[in-house]
N, C-alpha and C positions, 0 to 999 in steps of 0.2 A: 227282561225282554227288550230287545231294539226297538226304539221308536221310528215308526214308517218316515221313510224319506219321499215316496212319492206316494200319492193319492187319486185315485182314477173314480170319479166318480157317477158311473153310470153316462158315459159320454156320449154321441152320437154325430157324425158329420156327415152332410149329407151336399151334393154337388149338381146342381141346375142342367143338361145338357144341351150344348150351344149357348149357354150366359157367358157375357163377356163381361170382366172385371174391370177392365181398364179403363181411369176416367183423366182425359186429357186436361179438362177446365174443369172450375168448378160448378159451371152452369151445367157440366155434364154428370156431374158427382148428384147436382141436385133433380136433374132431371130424370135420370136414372132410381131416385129412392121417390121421388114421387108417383114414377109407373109402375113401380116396386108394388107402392102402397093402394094404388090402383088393381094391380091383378090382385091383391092379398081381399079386396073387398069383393070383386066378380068372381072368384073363387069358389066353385062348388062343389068337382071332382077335384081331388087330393092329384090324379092321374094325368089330369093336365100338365102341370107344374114339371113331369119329366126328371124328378129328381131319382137322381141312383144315393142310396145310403152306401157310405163306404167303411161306416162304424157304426153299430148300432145298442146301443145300450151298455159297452162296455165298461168293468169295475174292476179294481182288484188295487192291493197294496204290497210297495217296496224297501224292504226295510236294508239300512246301510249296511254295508259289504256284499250285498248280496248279487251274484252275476245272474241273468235270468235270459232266457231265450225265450224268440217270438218268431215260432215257425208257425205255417200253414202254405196255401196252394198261393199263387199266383191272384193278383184281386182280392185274398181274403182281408186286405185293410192294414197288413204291416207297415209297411211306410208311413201310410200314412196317419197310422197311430204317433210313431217315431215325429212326426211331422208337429203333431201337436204337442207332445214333449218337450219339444225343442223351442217352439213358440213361434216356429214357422207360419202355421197357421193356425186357425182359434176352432175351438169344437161348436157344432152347431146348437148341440145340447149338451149338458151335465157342465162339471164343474173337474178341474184338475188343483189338487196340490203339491210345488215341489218346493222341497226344504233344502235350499245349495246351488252351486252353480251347474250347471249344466254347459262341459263339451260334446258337439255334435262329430258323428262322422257320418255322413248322408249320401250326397253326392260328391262325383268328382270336380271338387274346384268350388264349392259350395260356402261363401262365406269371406271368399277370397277377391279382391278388388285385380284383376290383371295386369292395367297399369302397373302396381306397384311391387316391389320385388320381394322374393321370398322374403329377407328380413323385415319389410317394412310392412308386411301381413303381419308376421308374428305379432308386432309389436299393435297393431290395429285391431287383432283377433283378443290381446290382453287386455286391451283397453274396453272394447265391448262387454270384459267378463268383468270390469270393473277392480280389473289391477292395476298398482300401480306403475310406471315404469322401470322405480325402483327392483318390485315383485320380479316383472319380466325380465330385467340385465340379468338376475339369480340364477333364471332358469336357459335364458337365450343358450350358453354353449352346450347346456345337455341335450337341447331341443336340435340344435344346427348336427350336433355327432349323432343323432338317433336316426337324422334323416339321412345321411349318409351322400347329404349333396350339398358340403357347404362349398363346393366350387361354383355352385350355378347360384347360393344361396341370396346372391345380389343381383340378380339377372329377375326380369318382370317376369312373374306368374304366369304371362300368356304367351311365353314361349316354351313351358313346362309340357312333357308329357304327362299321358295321362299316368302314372306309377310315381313322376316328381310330384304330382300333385297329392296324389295317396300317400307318399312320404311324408310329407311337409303337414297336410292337414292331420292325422294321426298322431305325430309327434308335437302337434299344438293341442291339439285335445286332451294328448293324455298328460301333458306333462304342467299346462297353466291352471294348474293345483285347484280342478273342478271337481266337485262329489260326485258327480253322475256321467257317465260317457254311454254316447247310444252310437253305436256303430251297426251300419246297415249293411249288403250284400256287398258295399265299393271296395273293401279288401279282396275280393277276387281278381283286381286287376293288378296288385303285386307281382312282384315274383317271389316266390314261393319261400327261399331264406329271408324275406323278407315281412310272409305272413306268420312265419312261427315266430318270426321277432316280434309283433305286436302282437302274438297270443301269447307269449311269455308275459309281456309290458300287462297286457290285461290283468292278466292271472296274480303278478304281483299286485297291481290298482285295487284287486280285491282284497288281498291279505292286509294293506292300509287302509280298508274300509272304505274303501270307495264301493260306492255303486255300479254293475256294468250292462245296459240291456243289447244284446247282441240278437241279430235277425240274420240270419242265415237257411238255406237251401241244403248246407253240408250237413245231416242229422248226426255223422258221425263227429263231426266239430263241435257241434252243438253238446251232444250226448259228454263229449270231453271236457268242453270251458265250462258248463251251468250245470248246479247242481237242480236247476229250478227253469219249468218251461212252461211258457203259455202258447193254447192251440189257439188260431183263427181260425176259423170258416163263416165266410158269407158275410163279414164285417162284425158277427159276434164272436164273444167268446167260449168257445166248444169246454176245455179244458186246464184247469191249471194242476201244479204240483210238480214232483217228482221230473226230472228230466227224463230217465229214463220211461218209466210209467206213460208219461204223455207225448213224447214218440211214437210209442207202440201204438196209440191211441189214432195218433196220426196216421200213420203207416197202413193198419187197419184200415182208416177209412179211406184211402188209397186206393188200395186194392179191390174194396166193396163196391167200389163206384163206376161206371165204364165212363173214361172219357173219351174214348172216340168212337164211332158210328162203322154201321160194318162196309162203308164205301171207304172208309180208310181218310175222307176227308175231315179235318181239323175247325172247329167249331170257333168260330172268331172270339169268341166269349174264353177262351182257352188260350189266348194268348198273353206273354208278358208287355209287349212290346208292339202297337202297330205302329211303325215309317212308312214315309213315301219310299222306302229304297227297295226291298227286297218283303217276301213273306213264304213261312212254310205252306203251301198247299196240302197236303196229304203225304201220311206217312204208313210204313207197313213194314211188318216182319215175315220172312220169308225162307223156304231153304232155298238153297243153291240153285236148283233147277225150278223155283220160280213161283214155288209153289205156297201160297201163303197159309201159314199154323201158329198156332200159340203152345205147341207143345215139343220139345226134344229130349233127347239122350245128352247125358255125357261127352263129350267132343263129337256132337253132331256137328258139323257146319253150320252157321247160317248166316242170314244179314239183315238188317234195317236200312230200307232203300226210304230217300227222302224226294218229295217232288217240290220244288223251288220255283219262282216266280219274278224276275226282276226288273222294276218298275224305271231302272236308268242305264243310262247307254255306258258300256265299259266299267263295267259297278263290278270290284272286285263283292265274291261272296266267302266265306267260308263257314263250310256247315262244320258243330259237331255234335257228339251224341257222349249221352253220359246215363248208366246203367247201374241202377240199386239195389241193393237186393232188400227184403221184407224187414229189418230193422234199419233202414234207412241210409245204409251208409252204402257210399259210392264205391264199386267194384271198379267200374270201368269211365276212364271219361278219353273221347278218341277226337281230333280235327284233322279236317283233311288235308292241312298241310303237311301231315305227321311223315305223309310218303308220298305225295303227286301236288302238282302245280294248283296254285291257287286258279281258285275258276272265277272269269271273264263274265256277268251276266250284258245281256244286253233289253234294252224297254222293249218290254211286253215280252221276252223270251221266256220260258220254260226246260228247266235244268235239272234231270232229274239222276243222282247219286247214291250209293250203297255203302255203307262200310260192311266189308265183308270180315268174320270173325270165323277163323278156320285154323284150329277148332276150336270147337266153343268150350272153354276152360272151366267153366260157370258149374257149382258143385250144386246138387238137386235141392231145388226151391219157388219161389218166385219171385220173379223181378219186375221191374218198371221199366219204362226209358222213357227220356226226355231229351229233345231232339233242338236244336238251334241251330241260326245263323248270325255270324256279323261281320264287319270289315275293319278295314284298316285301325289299328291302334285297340283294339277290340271293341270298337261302337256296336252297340246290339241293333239287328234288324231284327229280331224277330227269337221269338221263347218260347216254345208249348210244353209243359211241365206235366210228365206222367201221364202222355196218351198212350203208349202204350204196354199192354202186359202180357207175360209166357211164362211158361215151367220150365223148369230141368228136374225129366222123372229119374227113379233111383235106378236106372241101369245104363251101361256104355254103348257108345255106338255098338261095339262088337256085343251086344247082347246081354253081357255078365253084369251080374245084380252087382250094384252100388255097395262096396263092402265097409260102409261107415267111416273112414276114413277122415280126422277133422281139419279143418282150414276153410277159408273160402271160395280157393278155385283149387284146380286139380291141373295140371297139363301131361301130355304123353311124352314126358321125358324118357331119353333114350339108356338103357341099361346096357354095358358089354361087361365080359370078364377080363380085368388087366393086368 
């Protein structure tokens, strides 16, 4: 039996709301732990203090090669698990063990000095992980060919897009010969031959024994890179095991839950993401003429119209909507640039959009949707994750019972004789 490469022991972190960490002098550093020590002694309600836990009690062990997924909702404490992992930041309580180096994939640009240029991160990122320079000349040209932009490769970081930067960090991670890599949702801003190329890179990191914890929204990505998944909910840990298994586990609890209220308005608490720029207000599923249901036929028509909020002047927005069905994988993911002009918000304006889905392809079951907006370069304004749910019962608009048929969608293609 492999010996655990990580150790999670019973940890807990917990976040002050409105504390500010930042200490200019160190008259402030000390004056700061002095009033610290002050409310810690006037302290009678625990409720005062205003602290959200954003991990609570979490355990579990990692043992080498093993890839592992850490899905749950929005809030349930994924990052920032991943966050103490990496040694970002420290847990409030319990205790972690990890045996090896650890490369991060987190955020975009994370770890990365701007000033200095793609090559001369490399070389700053290897020295952090306590290589040599020797180590890093070894690996520098496979690193520069995986990124596939060694023409910019000497050009400063902080003229990189966000996708050069997802290149360059990924291909330092996985290749400056670290036992653990934790890659979080930032490969969604890839382009897409470029996200199977680092699920290929993963997938091999494992068969060399490497460690991989992968946090993803894609259940079906999920369900395919990790043989092994843990649930979040609430900043605990709901469930481990089997990737498949705790999926379903997930999924289930999904569906059991209602996250949104029957005015159709979106609960702040249900978001990924508040900015000053834009926010989803309220969302709803609808037929055609307007009428709002949770239930259809077979290539019934329908749509999910989104009401939108924009907090600055000329603020490009784009919404999209991304549609799952019961074992968690994405049927449908739509922007609306796909077919009309990106939309103009203006401060304080109200914007409110449909994607219309006619007809609806979607073979009898039930589904989710999870609805967003963001701008330019794909910055997110705003995430509400699985507010809404509906059926597709077993019969066709035209009436005729669902004749079993398998796949995941159906559409009314056209038959002639030729």
């Amino acid at each position: 039996m492999s010996e655990a490469i990580i150790k999670v022991d019973r940890i807990s972190k917990s976040y002050r709301i409105g504390e500010t960490m930042r200490h200019d002098t160190l008259r402030d550093l000390l004056s700061d732990s002095f009033s610290g020590l002050l409310r810690k002694q006037k302290k009678k309600n625990p409720a005062q203090d205003n602290l959200v836990w954003a991990l609570k009690d979490v355990s579990f062990e990692l043992k080498r090669s093993e890839v592992v997924g850490i899905i749950g909702r929005n809030g349930a404490g994924k990052s920032t698990l991943l966050k103490i992992l990496s040694r970002i930041t420290e847990p409030t309580k319990g205790r972690v063990e990890i045996c090896g180096r650890i490369g991060s994939l987190l955020e975009v640009g994370t770890g990365f000095h701007p000033e200095l240029t793609g090559r001369e991160n490399i070389y700053m990122n290897g020295a952090v992980l306590g290589m040599s320079k020797r180590e890093i000349d070894r690996k520098l040209d496979e690193i520069i060919a995986f990124t596939e932009i060694s023409k910019f490769i000497d050009t400063p970081v902080k003229r990189y897009s966000s996708g050069m930067y997802v290149r360059l960090t990924f291909a330092v991670a996985a290749y400056l010969e670290t036992e653990i890599l934790l890659v979080d949702e930032v490969l969604a801003v890839g382009d897409l031959a470029f996200q199977k190329k680092c699920l290929g890179k993963m997938d091999d990191m494992a068969k060399l024994g490497r460690t991989v914890i992968f946090v993803s929204h894609n259940m079906g990505l999920v369900r395919y890179l990790c043989e092994k998944a843990i649930f979040l909910e609430k900043g605990r840990v709901e469930a481990i095991g089997n990737s498949g298994e705790i999926i379903g586990k997930y999924m289930k609890n999904v569906l059991t839950q209602e996250n949104i209220n029957n005015s159709g308005l979106i609960a702040s608490d249900k978001k990924r993401v508040k900015t000053s720029s834009a926010s989803v207000i309220s969302a709803s599923i609808e037929a055609l003429d307007g009428k709002s249901s949770r239930q259809f036929d077979i290539w019934e028509p329908l749509r999910v119209v989104i009401d939108i909020e924009s907090f600055h002047q000329d603020l490009t927005i784009i919404p999209w909507v991304f549609i799952y069905n019961s074992f968690g994988d994405t049927v449908l993911t739509s922007f609306y640039y796909d077919n009309a002009e990106k939309i103009k918000g203006n401060q304080g304006s109200r914007i409110k959009c449909a994607l219309i889905i006619d007809p609806n392809f979607l073979m009898p079951g039930r589904y989710t949707i999870s609805v967003g907006i963001f701008g330019p370069l794909k910055v997110i304004y705003d995430w509400s994750e699985h507010i809404l749910s509906f059926e597709i019962g077993n019969s066709f608009l035209s009436g005729r019972q669902f004749d079993g048929r398998p796949g995941m969608t159906s559409f009314p293609y056209k038959w002639e004789v030729v």
